[in-house]
N, C-alpha and C positions, 0 to 999 in steps of 0.2 A: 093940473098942478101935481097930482097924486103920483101920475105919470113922470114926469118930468122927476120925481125926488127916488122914485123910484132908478131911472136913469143916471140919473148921478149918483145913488149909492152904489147901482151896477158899475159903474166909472172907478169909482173909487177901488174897489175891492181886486177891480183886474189891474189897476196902476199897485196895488198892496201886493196881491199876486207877483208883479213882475218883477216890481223893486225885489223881493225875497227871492225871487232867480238870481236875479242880476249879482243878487250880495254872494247865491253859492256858488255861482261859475264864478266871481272874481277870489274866492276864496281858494277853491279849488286850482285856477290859475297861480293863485301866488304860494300855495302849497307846492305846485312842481317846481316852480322855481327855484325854491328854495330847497329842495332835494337834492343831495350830491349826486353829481353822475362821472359814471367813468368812463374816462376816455379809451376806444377802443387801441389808439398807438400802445394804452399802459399795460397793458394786455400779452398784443404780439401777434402772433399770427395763430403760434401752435397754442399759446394761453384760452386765443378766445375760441377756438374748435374746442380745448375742454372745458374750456368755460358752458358752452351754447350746447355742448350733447353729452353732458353729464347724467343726463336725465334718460339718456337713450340704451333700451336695457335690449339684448338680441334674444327675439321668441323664436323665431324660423329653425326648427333643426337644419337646414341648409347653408342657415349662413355661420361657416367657420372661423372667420376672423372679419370683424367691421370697423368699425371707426378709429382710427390708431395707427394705422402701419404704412407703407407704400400704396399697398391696396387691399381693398377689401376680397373675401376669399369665400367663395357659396360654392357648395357641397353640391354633385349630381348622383345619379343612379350609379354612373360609371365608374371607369377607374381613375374619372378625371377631378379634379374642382375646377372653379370657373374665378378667374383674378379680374377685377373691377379697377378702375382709377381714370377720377376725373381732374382737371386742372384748366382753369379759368386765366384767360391774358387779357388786360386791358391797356389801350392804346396809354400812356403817358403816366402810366405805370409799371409794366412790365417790358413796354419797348419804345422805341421813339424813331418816328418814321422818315424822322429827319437824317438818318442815317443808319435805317434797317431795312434794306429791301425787300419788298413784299415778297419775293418766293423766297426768302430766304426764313421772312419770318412764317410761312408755311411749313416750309420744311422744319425749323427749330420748334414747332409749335405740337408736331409728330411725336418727336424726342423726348421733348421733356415729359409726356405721357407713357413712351415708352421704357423709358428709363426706370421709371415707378413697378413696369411689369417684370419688367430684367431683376431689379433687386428683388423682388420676391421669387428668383430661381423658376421663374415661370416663360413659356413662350406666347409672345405676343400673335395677334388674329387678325385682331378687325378692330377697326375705330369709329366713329362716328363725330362729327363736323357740324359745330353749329355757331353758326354767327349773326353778331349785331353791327350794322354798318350805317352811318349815313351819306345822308344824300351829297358826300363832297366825293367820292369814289362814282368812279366810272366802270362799267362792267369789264372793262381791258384789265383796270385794277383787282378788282376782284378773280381775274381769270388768272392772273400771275400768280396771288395768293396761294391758290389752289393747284397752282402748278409746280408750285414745293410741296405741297401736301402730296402731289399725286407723287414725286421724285421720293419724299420718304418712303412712302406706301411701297412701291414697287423695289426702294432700295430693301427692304426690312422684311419683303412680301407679307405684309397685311390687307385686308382688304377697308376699302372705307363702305360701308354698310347702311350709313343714313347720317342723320343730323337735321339740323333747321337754318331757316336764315328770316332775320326781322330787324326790323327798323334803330337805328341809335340816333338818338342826340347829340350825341358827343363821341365822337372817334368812332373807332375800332373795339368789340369787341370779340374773342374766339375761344368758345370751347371743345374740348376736344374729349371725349371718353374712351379710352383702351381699354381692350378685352381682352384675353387670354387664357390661357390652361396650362395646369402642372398636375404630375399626377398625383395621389391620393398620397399622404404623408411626406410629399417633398417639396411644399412652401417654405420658404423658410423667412422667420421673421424678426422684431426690431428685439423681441423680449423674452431672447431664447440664448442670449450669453453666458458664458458661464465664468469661474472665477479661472484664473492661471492660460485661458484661452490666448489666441496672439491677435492682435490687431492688424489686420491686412487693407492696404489702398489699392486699386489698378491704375495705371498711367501714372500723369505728377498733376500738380494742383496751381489754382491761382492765375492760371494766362487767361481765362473768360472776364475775369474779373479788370487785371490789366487791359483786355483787351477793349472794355468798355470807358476805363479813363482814358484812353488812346483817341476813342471815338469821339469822347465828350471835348477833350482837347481840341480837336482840327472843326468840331459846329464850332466851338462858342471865334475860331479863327474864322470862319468863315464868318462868322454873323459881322464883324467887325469888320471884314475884307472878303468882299462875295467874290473876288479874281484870284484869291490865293488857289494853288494848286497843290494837296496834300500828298506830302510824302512821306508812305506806309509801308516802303518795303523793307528796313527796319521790326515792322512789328507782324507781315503776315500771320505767323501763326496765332500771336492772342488775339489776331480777330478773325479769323477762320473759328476759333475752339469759343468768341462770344456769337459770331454770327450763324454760324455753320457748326454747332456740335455733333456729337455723335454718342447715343446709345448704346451702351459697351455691351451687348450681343455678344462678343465673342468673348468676354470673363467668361458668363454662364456658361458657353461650348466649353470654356479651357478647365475649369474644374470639373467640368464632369469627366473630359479623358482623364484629367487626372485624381478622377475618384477620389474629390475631396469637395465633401457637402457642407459649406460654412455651420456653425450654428447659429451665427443672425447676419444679416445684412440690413443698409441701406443707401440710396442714393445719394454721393452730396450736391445738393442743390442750394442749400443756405450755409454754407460752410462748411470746412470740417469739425471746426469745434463743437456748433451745434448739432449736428449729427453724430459725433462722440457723445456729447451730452444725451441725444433721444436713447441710444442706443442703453446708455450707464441706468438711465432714470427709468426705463422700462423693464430694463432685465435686473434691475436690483444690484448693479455690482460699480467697482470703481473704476479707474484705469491711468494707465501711466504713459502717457503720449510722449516719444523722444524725437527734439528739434531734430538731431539733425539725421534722421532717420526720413523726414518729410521730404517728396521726390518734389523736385522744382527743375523744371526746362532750362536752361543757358538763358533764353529769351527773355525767361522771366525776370532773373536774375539782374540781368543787366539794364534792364529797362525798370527795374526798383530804384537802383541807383541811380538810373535819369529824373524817376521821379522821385528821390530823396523819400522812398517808401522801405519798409519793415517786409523781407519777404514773406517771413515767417506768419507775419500779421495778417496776409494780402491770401495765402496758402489758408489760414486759420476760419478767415472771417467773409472771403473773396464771393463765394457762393458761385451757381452757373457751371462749374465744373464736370458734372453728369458722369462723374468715374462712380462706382461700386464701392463701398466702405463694409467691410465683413472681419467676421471672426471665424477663426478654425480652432479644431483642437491641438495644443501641443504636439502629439503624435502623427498632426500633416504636415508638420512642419518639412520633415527631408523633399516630402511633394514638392514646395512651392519655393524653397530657399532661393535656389538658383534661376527661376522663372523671370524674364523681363518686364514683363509685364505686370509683375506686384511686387508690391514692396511692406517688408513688415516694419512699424512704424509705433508697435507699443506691444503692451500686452493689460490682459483682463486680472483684474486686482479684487478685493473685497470690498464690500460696497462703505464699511465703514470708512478705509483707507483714501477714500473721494475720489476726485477727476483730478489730474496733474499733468501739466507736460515739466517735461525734464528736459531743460536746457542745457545749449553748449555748456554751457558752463558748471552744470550738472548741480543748476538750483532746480527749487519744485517748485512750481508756478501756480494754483487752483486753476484750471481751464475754464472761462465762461465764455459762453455765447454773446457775438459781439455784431453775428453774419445781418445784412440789411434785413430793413424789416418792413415791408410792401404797405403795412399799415399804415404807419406811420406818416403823418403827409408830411413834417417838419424833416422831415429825412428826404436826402435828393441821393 
């Protein structure tokens, strides 16, 4: 008998035990609940890198420039430094294979790595190649892949040096890390603008960006009518400059013959607005961006007005473009005047004076950042 009460108080005390669990996990449950959380779309891309490495302070005397710029910049014995930049693509996010051919997105996959080394007035070396694939890819597939990777490589002479390959769930994934070297005090970077400077682009802007409403035009034709046969000779070059870009390698050659060493650069990739903006927000200053100073292609142009688009908007906010965006001093100016290959398109103002484009019509406009935002999922 004594047993048995004994037993049943032990009963008791581990159901008291557990109910008091029970009550502080559901507590604790309905505390996070009830927690505001932020969405990372609210963010951004370049909000939530400062957001997440705020906290990241540089100990290394080697590493001269980290988290912030095109690339990161580590200091050697030599008369070299060492330029870093890595960039991550995922299938149905950054491309769509429903109308990007694997060696194409190979090769574009090179570029946009390389591009990152170019704006930092650096030369590109070597890369390294790593991928997440699954099992709907056939090793044919994958060999094509890589056979735009290898046509960049040998176009750019880099070497590919290593990487990984593992397993995906879901698509296609590809990273790619570029390497490179500049020598000792000739990096040049996003936070090194000065005021009265001139605002300089290479090439014209916006046809990558067209080039991909083009593309999304004739799937969503197809999906509707799989016997249609699309016709793009019309639009060659904005899908050559969204499919097939190219790494502007030869800006960096052209200012150096013409001994003139920006004081900042960066690639545009997300627009040019928001790449005016990195440039303004880092180096402290303002700037005065003029309409119609923006180089736009004939192609462009007229294929705005098929699609009842804003050039200026498509040039602004288009992204994919992979030209150079820099500042020079005043006194380079006789250098690059006449050059075809740049075009001056503003100049560097006081930081109180803000960000402005200046329209035909010669109103001021505040410039924001409008370029896609890869976060975002409610964004196509």
């Amino acid at each position: 008998m004594f047993k048995c009460q004994q037993m049943l108080l032990l009963a008791f005390f581990f159901i008291t035990i557990l109910h008091l669990f029970l009550r502080i996990i559901t507590n604790v449950m309905l505390e996070n609940k009830n927690e505001s959380k932020t969405n990372i779309s609210d963010l951004g891309e370049f909000g939530l890198i400062d957001h997440l490495t705020k906290n990241f302070k540089i100990n290394q005397k080697s590493t001269v420039k980290g988290i912030g710029d095109d690339a990161a910049v580590l200091s050697t014995d030599s008369s070299k430094e060492i330029v870093v930049t890595t960039d991550l693509l995922v299938e149905g996010v950054h491309f769509d294979l429903s109308y990007m051919p694997l060696k194409h997105l190979g090769y574009k996959a090179v570029i946009v790595n390389l591009s990152d080394v170019y704006a930092m007035n650096a030369e590109a070396s070597q890369i390294t190649v790593s991928i997440g694939v699954s099992n709907r890819f056939p090793v044919e597939a994958l060999e094509e892949l890589y056979e735009g990777i290898h046509t960049a490589a040998k176009f750019y002479n880099i070497d590919v040096v290593g990487g990984d390959t593992t397993s995906s769930k879901k698509g296609l994934i590809i990273s790619i890390t570029a390497i490179g070297s500049v020598n000792k005090n000739e990096a040049v970077y996003r936070d090194t603008a000065k005021e009265d400077d001139l605002l300089v682009v290479s090439g014209d802007l916006g046809a990558a960006y067209l080039g991909l409403q083009v593309l999304e035009r004739e799937k969503k034709v197809f999906e509707v009518n799989p016997q249609s046969q699309p016709d793009l000779d019309n639009y060659s070059y904005l899908i050559e400059r969204q499919l097939k870009p190219e790494a502007r390698k030869d800006i960096s050659e052209l200012l150096k013959k013409l001994e003139v060493k920006p004081t900042s650069m960066i690639d545009i990739s997300d627009g040019l607005s928001s790449e005016i903006l990195h440039i303004c927000k880092q180096s402290k200053v303002g700037c005065n961006l003029y309409e119609d100073k923006i180089p736009l292609d004939q192609q462009v142009i007229s294929t705005c007005e098929e699609f009842k688009l804003d050039s200026t908007t498509i040039a602004l906010s288009g992204g994919e473009d992979y030209e150079l965006l820099f500042t020079v001093s005043m006194g380079d100016f006789p250098k690059i005047k006449a050059n075809p290959n740049l075009s001056i398109i503003g100049h560097i103002t006081n930081e109180k004076e803000g960000v402005h484009l200046i329209t035909r019509g010669n109103e001021k406009i505040p410039l924001i950042a409008r370029g896609w935002n890869s976060l975002d999922s409610n964004q196509e």
